[in-house]
N, C-alpha and C positions, 0 to 999 in steps of 0.2 A: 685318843683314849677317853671314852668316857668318866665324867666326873660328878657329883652332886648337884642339881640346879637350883639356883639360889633368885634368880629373877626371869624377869618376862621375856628376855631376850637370848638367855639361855637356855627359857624352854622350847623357845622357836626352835634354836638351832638347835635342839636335843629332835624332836619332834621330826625337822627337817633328816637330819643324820639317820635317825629311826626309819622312816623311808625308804631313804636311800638304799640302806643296809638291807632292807627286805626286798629290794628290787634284783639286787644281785646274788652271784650263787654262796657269794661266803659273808654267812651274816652273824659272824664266831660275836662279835658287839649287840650284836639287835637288841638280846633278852634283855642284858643290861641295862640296855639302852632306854626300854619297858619300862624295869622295873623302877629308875630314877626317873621316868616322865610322871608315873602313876607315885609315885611319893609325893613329888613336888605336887600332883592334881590334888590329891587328898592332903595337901597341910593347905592347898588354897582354899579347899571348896568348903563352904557355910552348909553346916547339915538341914534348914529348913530349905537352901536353894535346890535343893536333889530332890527327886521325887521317887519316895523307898520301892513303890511296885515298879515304875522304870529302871531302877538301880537292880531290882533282882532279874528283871528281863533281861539288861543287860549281863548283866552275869554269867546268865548260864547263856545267853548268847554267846558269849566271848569265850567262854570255856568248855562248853560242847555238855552242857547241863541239860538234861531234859526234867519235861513235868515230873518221873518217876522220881529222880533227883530229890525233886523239891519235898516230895512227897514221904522222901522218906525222914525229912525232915519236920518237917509242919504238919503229917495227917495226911491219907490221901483223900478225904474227905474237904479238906479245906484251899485245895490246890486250886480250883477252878473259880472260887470264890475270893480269892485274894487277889490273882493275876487279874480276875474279870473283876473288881471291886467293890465287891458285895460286902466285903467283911474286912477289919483291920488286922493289922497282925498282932499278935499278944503279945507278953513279955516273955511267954516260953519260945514263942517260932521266934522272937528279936535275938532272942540269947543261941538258937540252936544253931538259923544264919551266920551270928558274927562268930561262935564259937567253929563251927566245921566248917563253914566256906570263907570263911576271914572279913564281911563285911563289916566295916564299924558301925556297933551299934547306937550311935550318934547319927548316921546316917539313915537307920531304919526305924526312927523313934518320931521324924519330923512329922507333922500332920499333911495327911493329902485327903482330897477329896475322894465321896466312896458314891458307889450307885445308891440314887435315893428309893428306899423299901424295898424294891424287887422282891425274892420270891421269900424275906420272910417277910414281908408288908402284907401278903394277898390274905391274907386271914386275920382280921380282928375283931376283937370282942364289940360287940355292942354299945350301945350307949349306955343302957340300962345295966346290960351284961346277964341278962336273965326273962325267959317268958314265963308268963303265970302257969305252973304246973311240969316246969322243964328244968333240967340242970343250967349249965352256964352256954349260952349259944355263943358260934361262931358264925358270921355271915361273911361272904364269900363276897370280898370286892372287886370292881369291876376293871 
């Protein structure tokens, strides 16, 4: 009968039992079995050691989420830019995640590393930011 995991060796053996259950044809425990492994993960796990764009990949990996998914959550303008890490997430996509898909927002808050400039970097103003008899130029980096 599954019960509450309260240490490292009863999550093994939750973990292990989990398995098991899902190898055979009657797995009436399995869900259970889930959703006490995944408590105990999230009272262990330190929100700066998660990385939030891996966390939402996994997600809708594990729950059959696609990009439209995400999209109707965050913009469908901002889906390909977050997943590919062009951009952070805000405080509105943090709240819309933990609020409809149940992520904690502790989790989606930690700092991760993003792609450096890409495609808003290729356009910057000048040095000067102006030529003599022109409005404000932009020069096209290479």
């Amino acid at each position: 009968m599954p019960k509450p995991i309260h240490s490292e060796e009863e999550y093994q053996f939750a973990k292990t039992e989990l398995a098991r259950l899902l190898d055979t044809e009657s797995n009436s425990d399995a869900e259970t079995w889930a959703i006490l492994i995944d408590v105990y993960e999230r009272s262990k796990l330190k929100p700066n050691a998660v990385d939030p764009v891996e966390y939402i990949k996994a997600e809708m990996d594990l729950n059959g989420r696609s990009k439209a998914d995400l999209a109707a959550l965050i913009g469908p303008t901002r889906v390909s830019d977050i997943l590919e890490r062009r951009r952070k997430l805000s405080i509105s996509m943090i709240r819309a995640l933990s609020e409809k898909w149940g992520i904690p927002a502790s989790l989606l808050i930690a700092d991760y590393p993003v792609a450096s400039a890409g495609r808003a970097g290729r356009y910057n103003l000048s040095k000067r930011g102006r030529v003599p008899g022109a409005g404000t130029v932009r020069n096209k980096v290479a």
